[in-house]
N, C-alpha and C positions, 0 to 999 in steps of 0.2 A: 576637266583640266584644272578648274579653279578648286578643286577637291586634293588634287594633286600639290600645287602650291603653297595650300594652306597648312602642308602638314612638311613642308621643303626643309622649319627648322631643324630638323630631326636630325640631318644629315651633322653636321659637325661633330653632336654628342655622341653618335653611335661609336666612335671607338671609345671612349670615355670610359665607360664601365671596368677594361680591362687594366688600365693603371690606379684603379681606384681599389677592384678587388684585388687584385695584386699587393697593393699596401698593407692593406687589412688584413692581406690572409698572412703578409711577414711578419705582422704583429702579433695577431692573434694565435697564428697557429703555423710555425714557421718551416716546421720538420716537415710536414701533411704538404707546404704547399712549394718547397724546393724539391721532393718527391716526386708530384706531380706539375713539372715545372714544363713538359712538356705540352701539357694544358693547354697552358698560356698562349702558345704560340695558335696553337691550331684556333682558340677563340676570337685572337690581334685577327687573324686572317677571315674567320668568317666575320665579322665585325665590316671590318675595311671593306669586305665584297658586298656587303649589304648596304651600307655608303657606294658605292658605285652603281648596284644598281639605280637606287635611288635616283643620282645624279645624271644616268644613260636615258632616265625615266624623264625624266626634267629634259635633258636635251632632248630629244624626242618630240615634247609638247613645243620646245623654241623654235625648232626646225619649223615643224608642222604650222606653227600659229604666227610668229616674229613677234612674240609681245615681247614685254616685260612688266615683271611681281615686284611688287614692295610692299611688304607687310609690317606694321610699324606697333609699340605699345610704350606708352609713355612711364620715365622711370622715375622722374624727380621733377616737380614741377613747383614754380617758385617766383609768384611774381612774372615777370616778362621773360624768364630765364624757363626752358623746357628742356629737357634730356630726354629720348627716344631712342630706345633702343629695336631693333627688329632684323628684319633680311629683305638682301636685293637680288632677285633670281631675273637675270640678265643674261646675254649667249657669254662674254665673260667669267662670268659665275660659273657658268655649265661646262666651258672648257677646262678651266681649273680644276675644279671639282673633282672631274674624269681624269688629269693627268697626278693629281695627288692620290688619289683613290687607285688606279691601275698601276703605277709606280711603286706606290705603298706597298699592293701586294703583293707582286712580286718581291722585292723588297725583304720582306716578311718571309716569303719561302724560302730563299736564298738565305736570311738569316738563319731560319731553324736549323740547316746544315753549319755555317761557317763558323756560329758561334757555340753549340754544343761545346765545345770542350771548354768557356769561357765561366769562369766562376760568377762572371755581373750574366746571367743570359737571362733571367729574371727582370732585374734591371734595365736590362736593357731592351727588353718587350713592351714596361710600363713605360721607358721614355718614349721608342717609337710609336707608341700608340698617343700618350700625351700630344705629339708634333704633330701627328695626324689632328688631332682633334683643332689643335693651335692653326694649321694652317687652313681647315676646313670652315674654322671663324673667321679667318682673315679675310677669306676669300665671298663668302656667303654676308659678308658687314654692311650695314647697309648707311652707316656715318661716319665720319672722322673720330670720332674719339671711340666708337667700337672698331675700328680699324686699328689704332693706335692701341689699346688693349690687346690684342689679337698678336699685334706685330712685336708687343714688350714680353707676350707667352711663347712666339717663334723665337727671338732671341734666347730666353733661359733655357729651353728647349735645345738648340744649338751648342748652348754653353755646356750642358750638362752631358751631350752625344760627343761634341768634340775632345771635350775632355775625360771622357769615359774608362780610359785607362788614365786614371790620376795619379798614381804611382808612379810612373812613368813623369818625369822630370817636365822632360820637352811635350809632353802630353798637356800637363799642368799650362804650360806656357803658354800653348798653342791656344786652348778654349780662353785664357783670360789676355789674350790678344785678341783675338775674334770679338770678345766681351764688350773690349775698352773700345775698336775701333768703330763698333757699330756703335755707341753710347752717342760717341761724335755724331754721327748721322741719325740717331733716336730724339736728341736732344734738337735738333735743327728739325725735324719733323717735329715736334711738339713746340717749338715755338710758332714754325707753319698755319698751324691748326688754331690755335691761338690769336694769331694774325688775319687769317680768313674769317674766323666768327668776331672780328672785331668789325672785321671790314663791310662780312654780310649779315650776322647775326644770324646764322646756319650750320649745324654741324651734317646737315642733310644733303646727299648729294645733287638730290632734284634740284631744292630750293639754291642748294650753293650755285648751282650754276647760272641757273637763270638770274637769280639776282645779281650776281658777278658779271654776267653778261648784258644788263639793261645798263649797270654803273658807269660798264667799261664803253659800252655804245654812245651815253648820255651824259660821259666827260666827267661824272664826278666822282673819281676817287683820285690819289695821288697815284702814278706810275712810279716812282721810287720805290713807294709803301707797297703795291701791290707787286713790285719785282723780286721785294729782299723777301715777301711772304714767301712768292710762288718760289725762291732759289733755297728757301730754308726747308719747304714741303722736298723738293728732290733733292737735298742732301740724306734724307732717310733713302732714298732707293739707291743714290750713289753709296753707302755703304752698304746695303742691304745686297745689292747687285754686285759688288765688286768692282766699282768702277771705279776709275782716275779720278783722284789721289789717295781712295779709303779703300783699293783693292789687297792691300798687305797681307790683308789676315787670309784671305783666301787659299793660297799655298801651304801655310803651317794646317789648317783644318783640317788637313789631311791625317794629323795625326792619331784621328778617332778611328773606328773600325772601318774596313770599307764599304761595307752596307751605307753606314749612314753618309761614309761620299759620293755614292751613287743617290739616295737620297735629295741631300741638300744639292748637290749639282744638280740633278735632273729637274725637280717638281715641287721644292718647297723653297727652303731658305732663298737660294739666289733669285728666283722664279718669282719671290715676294716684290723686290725692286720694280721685276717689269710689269707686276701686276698694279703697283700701285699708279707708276705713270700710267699704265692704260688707262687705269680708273679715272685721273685725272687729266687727262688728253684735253675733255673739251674744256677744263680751265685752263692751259698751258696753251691751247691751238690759240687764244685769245692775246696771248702775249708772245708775241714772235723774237723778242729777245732771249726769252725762255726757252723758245723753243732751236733757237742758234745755239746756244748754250749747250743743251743737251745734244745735241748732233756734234756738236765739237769735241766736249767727254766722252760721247760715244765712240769718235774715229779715236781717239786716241787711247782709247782702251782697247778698241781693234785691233790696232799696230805694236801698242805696247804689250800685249797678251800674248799676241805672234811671236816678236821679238824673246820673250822673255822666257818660252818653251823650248825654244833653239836647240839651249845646251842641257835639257836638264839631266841625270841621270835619274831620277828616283819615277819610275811609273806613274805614280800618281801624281806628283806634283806636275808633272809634263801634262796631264787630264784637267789637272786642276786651271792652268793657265791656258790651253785651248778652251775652256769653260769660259773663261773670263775673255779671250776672246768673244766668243759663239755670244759673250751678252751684250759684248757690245756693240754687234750686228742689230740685234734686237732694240737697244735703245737707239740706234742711229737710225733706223727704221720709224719709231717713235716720234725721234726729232724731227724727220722729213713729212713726217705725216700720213705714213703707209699704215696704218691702224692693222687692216688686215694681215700683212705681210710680217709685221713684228709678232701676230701671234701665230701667224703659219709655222715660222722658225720654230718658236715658242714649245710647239708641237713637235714636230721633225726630232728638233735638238733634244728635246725633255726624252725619247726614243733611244735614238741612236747613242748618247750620253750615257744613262744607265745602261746599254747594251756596255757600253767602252768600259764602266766602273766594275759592272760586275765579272766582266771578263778579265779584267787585271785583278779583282782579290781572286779570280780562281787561280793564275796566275803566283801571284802572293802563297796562297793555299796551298798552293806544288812548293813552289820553293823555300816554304817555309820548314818545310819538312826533310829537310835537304842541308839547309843550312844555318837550324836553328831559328828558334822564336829572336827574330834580330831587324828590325822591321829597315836600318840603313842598308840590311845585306838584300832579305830574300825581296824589296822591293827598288833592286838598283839593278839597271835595266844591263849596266857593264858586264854583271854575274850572270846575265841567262841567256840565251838563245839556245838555240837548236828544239825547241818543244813542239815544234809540228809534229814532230813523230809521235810523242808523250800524251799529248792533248789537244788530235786535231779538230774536235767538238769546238772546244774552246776557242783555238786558233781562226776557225771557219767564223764564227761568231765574231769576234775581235776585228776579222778583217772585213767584214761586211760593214761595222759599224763604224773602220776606219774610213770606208769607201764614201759612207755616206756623209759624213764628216767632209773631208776633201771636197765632196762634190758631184759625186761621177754618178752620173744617170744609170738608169732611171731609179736610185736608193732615195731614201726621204730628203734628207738634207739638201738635196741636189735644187728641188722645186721650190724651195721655200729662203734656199741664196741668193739664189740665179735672179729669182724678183727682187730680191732686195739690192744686188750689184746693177741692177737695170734702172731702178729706180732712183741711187745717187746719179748718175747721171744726170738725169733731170734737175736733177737740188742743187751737187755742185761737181764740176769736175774734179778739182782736187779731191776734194774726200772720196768719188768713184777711184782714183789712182789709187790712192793708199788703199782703197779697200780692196781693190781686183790686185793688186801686188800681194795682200793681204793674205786673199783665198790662195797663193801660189805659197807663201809660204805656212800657212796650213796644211796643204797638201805632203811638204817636206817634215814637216814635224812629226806629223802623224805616222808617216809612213817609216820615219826614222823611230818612232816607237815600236812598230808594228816588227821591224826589219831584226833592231835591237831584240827585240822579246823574244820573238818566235824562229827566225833561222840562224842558220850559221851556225858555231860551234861554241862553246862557254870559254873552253880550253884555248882558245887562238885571242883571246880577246885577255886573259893573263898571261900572256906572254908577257908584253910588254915591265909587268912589276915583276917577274922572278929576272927579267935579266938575260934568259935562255931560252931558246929554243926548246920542247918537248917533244921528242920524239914518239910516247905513248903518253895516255891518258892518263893523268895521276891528280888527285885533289889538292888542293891548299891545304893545309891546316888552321883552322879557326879556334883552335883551343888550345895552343900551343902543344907540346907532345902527348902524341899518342899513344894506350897500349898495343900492345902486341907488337907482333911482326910484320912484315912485308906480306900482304893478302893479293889476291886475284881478282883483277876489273873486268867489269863486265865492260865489254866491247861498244855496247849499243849506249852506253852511257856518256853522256858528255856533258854534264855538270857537277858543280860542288858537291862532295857527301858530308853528312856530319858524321864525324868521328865519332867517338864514347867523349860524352864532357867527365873531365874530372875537372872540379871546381877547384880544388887545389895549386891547378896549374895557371898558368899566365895565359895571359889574354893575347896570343899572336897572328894577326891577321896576314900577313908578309912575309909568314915564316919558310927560310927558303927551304927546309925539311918539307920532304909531300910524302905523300903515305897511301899504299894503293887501296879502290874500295871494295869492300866486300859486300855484296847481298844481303847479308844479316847485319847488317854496322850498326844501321839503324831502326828505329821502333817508333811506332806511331801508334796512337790513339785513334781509333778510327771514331766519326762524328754517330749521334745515337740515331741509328737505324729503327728502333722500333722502342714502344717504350718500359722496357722489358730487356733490351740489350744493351748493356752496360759496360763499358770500359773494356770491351775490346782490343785484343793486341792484335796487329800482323806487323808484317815487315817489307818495306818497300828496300829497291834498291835505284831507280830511276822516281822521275817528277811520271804523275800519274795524274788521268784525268777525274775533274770531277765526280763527285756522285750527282744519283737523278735529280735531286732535290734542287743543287745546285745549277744540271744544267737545266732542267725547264726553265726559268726563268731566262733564259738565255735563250732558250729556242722560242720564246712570247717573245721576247723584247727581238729579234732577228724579225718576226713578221712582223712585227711593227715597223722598224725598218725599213723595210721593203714597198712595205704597200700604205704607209700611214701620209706618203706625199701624194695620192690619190685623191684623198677630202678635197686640195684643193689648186687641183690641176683643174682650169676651167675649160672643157672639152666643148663646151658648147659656143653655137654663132650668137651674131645679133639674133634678135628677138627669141631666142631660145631661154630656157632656163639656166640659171644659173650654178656654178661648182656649190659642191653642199658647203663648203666653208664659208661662201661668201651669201648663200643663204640663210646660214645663221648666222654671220653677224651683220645681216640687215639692220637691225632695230638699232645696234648701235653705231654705223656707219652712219646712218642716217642722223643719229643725234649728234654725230660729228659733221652731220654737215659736208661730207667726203663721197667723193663719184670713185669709191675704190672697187665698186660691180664694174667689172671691163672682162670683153668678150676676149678669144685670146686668138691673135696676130699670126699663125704658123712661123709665116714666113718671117718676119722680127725673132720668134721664141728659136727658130730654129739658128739662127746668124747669131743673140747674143747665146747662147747656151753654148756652139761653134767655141766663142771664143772662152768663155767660162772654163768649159771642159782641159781647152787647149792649155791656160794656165793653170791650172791642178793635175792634170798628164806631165805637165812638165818638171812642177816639183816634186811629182811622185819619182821621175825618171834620174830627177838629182838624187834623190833621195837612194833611191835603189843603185846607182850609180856610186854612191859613198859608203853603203852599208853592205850591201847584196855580197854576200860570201862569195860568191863566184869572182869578185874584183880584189880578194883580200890580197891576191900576188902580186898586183896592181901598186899596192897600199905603202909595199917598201919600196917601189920607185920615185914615193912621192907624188900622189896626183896633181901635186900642184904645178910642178915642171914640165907637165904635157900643155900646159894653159901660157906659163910666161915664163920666159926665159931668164937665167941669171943673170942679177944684174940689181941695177936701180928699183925695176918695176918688182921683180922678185920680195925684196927688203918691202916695199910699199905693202903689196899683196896681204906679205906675212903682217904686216902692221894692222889692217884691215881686219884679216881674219881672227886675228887675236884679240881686236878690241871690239867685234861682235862676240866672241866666244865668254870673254870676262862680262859683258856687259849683261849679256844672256841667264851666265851661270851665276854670278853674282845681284840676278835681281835688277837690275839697271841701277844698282847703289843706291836703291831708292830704301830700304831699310836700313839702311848704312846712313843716311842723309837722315832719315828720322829716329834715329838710333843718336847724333850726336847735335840735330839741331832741337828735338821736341822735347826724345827722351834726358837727354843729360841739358839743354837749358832747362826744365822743370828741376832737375837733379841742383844743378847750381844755385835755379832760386832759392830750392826749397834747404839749400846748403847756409845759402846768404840770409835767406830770413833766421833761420835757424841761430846764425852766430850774430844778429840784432838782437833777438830775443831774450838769448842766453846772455850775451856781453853787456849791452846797451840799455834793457830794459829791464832788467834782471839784475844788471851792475847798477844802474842808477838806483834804487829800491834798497840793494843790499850794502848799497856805500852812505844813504841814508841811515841806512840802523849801525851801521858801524864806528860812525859818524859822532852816532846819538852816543853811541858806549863812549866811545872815547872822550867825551866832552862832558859827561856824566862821569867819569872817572878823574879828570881832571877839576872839574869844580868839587866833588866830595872830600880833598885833602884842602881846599881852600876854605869850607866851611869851617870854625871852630867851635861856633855855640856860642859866643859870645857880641853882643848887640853892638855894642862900641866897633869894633874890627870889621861888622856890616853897615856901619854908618860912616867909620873912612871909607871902605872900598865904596861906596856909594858916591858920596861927595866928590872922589878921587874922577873918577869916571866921568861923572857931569863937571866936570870942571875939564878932563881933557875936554870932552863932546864941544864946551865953549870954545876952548881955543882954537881947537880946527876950524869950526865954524864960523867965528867969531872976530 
């Protein structure tokens, strides 16, 4: 075992190679290695697998033993001053490891398909593998400032996948918003860090602790000093996390490929946050102000996440803001002190999450082909339903990991909420209220994604913008006119087609002209099957399901799903052994100081799970209740006149729903707020200093020299050359100077 550990480095570097060769072969030999760019992919993947096993190998020896490894070599030594750099292989450690590492590869397969037709797929193999390796340091660190390094490689990493199509305007935006907003939380964690080695003189997390802890026992440090340390360490997780008030950039992120959204939502980027409060738990458990704090950010990232999915139309951002919920289950977890239970989630969610991302880029992938590379159209959930028939691989997938999501037994998510809605109780009732309200409105969002995406008809949902009724199935026009004649639709179709683009023509989304579709209309690229099959044509006429490449990953991530909330269901009585989860993270429970080993209750689990179940049945049933095609004839009565009668309450109602609806679909104005209070007060200072500079300081200087000419031109016609003429005007002078004075 200790043969095993001492070689644990390895894991981070092993994807390393492949963004490294990838450089050097664009350099050196560029034609050879876009060629064979297929390569790449297949090497990213056995790389990453061999990092996993590694890390199944390591957890393995934790289970089995409960220790923990720290391997350390010093890097700069200086006087009373030491840098050490090394790794902490902890149960921590091993379950990150394994959710970045299984993640990743799938990940990676799903890539090789979705991105073949993409001119960065090169590119975009060396950054995935880059984040790998970035997040495999983060997490393997064994100090504050190799954490901090690790965490500044995860951002540029992020920065560089978000923004991945930079051409793309709002592409552009999106990664240098992500960029600026983490900075905010980068910089507040590096002040952190700074502040604790002042405090302990340790950038080691052993020694940080203990001595942080005999300080804090033995009265001598300032609590002020050690609150504003510990609130500036967790504003790097509250950006890094997405959490209340630095979650902004989370939603626009979406604008990278959606590999790397399944990605960072699942197992790295966001995933970084709640790894590092883990890491820091037993400095935060010691400051219980701190630890109110975060439970407070955390409920209200909860509710505001909820909230803020409501209305959305665009598929991924609706994923993106259930993400941003789902973490702040996990910090609120955190705050109350459930160690175990925030990384149950951690697990569940990092599952069921990539299941949701990858099943909407396949999603994406159908519709994209349908109605143009247009990423407002083919991922805005208004334009599609009815794909159950199309692609019910996908759809089966999709709603399994919706299920699990919501709640509903026995899928992963269900085991790993249900503890944590049990456990606010104990902490506070309110925040259990908002959070069990919470799970109800999860249940609705999700399943108003799932509902939107996949049934119903495309065609009933554009009604409403042409005006008219449709008696048959006819397209919109997205390109404004099209050639030819009036063609034959096929029956069984019921979404948008793409015409023939003629780029000449205008841009008309609305166009009340429709045009029927034909089988041959459009043409697709099919992704490179083999590496030897090249640019393939066929021709679809319907949204068509994945290829294999695509779904495996989706049939792994569905069994995970399913059976991945087994780790840490505790099946056993008193004096029995414990669920395998909670016997790996013995070692660190216990350095938490935490009785989170508990036998498990039937009777209790079965009464609160009763109620769990009850509200996420419920929103599911609103939900299907507002979407479900079967109700659409329902939908021009007005549902709302079956609930409250006209009148007073009617007007109220509509008030209501309207200012959930704006609030939802607009962000809760909270971009709006910082759009006219951060971004344009910096804009006005940087306006106002601007015309100080230029006027004021700039004017003073240049009214000096102008000053000087003019008064240098003025005395040059009063010289003569003549001594007598400078000896009146002299005298003349000292003689007024007397009289004034005088």
């Amino acid at each position: 075992m200790e043969h095993t550990y001492q070689y644990a480095w390895i894991i981070p570097f092993v994807p390393l190679p492949v963004p490294v060769l990838i450089g050097v072969g664009l350099l050196l030999f560029p034609r050879a290695t876009k060629n064979l760019r297929r390569m790449w992919a297949f090497q990213s993947v056995l790389l990453l697998s061999l990092a996993m096993i590694l890390s199944i190998d390591l957890s393995i020896h934790q289970i089995n033993k409960n220790s923990i490894y720290q391997y350390v070599w010093s890097w700069i030594i200086n006087n009373d001053f030491s840098l050490e750099f090394g790794y902490l292989i902890d149960p921590l450690t091993c379950i990150m490891s394994i959710l970045i590492t299984s993640v990743g590869i799938l990940v990676l397969i799903y890539s090789d398909n979705y991105m073949s037709h993409d001119k960065g797929y090169l590119r975009f193999f060396a950054y995935m593998s880059f984040f790998s390796t970035s997040m495999l340091g983060l997490v393997t660190s064994s100090n504050l400032i190799q954490i901090y390094i690790f965490w500044e490689l995860v951002g540029m990493c992020s920065y560089l996948l978000i923004g991945f199509w930079f051409t793309r305007p709002v592409a552009a935006n999106a990664c240098q918003k992500a960029f600026v907003t983490n900075r905010v939380g980068d910089f507040g964690l590096l002040l952190g860090i700074l502040g604790f080695y002042w405090i302990t003189g340790s950038f080691e997390f052993r020694d940080l602790f203990e001595i942080f802890n005999n300080l804090i026992y033995n009265n001598e440090v300032n609590v002020l000093l050690v609150i504003l340390c510990a609130l500036l360490l967790f504003a790097g997780a509250v950006a890094k996390s997405a959490q209340f008030p630095l979650h902004v950039w989370l939603p626009d992120a979406m604008e990278g490929p959606t590999p790397i959204s399944a990605l960072i939502h699942a197992a790295t980027m966001v995933a970084a946050g709640i790894f590092l409060v883990a890491r820091l738990l037993p400095l935060f458990i010691a400051i219980p102000y701190i630890m109110n704090l975060i439970s407070l950010i955390a409920i209200i990232t909860v509710f505001l996440g909820a909230t803020l999915a409501l209305a959305q139309k665009d598929i991924k951002r609706g994923l993106a803001y259930s993400t941003m919920s789902q973490l702040g289950y996990m910090m609120l977890a955190l705050g109350m002190g459930s160690y175990r239970t925030a990384l149950f989630h951690l697990i569940t969610h990092a599952y069921s999450k990539a299941l949701l991302f990858l099943g909407s880029g396949s999603v994406i992938h159908s519709m994209e082909t349908i109605v143009g590379y247009s990423p407002d159209k083919s991922q805005n959930m208004v334009l599609m339903g009815g794909l159950t028939k199309h692609a019910p691989i996908t759809k089966t997938a999709f709603l399994l990991g919706t299920l699990s999501l919501c709640g509903i037994p026995p899928l992963a998510c269900f085991w790993s909420k249900d503890e944590i809605l049990n456990d606010s109780w104990l902490y506070s009732p309110i925040f259990a209220i908002i959070a069990w309200f919470t799970a109800g409105l999860t249940a609705f969002y999700m399943f108003r994604i799932y509902l939107l995406t996949f049934e119903g008809h495309l065609n009933a949902h554009l009604q409403n913008y042409s005006g008219k009724e449709n008696t048959s199935l006819y397209s919109i026009s997205l390109w404004g006119k099209g050639k030819g004649g009036s063609k034959t639709i096929n029956k069984n179709f019921h979404l948008l087609a793409l015409l023939k683009r003629n780029n000449n023509e205008s841009t008309s989304f609305f166009s009340k002209k429709t045009y029927r579709i034909d089988e041959n209309e459009r043409k697709l690229t099919l992704p490179f099957i083999s590496l030897i099959h090249f640019g393939k044509k066929s021709t679809y006429s319907y949204p068509y399901e994945s290829d294999n490449t695509m779904l495996f990953p989706l049939l792994v991530l569905v069994l995970f799903t399913l059976f991945s909330g087994s780790i840490g269901i505790p099946f056993n009585q008193e004096g029995m052994d414990l669920d395998i989860l909670s016997k790996w993270l013995t070692p660190s429970i216990n350095l938490l100081h935490s009785n989170s080993n508990k036998s498990l209750d039937w009777y209790e689990f079965v009464k609160d799970a009763i109620f769990s179940v009850s509200i996420a049945y419920f929103g599911i049933i609103i939900a299907c209740f507002l979407y479900k095609p079967v109700y659409s004839s329902l939908q021009n009565l007005d549902l709302i006149n079956l609930f409250v009668k006209i009148g007073p309450k009617r007007i109220l109602w509509d008030k209501i729903i309207n200012f959930i609806y704006d609030w939802s679909y607009n962000r809760g104005y909270i971009d709006s707020f910082y759009e006219k209070s951060l971004t344009g007060g910096i804009r006005g200072l940087a306006e106002l200093t601007y015309f100080f500079d230029r006027r004021i300081i700039d004017g003073i200087t240049n009214g000096v020299g102008v000053m000087s000419f003019f008064v240098g031109e003025g005395i040059k016609y009063i010289g003569g050359g003549r001594i007598s003429s400078y000896l009146f005007l002299y005298l003349s002078y000292v003689l007024i100077f007397l009289l004034i004075f005088y």
